[in-house]
N, C-alpha and C positions, 0 to 999 in steps of 0.2 A: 504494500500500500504506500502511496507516496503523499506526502505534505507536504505544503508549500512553509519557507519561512522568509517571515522581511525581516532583512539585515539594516541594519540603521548607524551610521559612524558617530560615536559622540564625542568628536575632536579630538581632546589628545585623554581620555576616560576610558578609552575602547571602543566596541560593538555593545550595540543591547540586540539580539534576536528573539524574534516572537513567532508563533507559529500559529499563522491565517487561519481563521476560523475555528481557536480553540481558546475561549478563553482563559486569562488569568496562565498562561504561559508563555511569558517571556525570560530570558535571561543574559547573560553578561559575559563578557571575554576581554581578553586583551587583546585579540588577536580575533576578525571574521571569522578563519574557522572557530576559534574557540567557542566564540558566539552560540556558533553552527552547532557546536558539537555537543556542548552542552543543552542546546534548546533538544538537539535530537536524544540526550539521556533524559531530560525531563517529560519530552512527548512518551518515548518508551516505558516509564513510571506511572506515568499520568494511565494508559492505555491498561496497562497489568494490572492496576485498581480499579478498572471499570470496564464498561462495553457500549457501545452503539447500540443502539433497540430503535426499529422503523415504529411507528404509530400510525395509523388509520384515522383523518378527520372526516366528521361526516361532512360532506361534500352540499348538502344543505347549507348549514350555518356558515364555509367559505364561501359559497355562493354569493349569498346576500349582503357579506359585507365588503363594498367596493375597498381597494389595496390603494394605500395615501401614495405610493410609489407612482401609480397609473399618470398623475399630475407630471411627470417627468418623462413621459413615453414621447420618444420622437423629439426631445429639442434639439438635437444634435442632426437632426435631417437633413439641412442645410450646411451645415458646417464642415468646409474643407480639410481643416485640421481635424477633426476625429479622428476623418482614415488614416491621416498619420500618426497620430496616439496609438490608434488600434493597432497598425501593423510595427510600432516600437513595441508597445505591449507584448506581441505575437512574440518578438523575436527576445527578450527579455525574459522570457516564459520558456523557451526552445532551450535558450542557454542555460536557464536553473534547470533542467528536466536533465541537460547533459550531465552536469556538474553532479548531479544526484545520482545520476543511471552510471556515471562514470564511465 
């Protein structure tokens, strides 16, 4: 299974690394990998005291209540620069999946 982590420089303090969509796991290095390496013992800790479990909502109650997100659908439609966010994004994404696949 693979996670994503953002790396963060704090000047001359080190790395603080957190790992995308898990909260309250971040942590600290002197060094990017340490960062890394450490956020990956803490993921693996975090993981061995718990589990993922899917849920079923009833599809009624989402139904009926419109998502505050929708208000943001499409403003970037128009906008040239997206697609170049998007496709730095793409390649910034490519490169961590290296770095992790090795």
């Amino acid at each position: 299974m693979q996670y994503q982590i953002f790396v963060q420089s704090q000047s001359q303090q080190g790395f603080v690394a957190s790992v995308v969509g898990m909260a309250n796991l971040t942590t600290e290095g002197k060094t990017e990998e340490e960062a890394i390496s450490n956020a990956k013992s803490a993921l693996e800790a975090q993981l061995a005291r718990g589990k993922f479990v899917s849920v079923e909502i009833n599809s009624e109650i989402t139904a009926s209540r419109p998502l505050r997100q929708i208000k943001y659908s499409g403003i970037f439609a128009n906008d040239s620069s997206f697609d170049d966010f998007m496709e730095k994004l793409t390649l910034i994404r490519q490169e961590a999946n290296l770095e992790i696949d090795g």
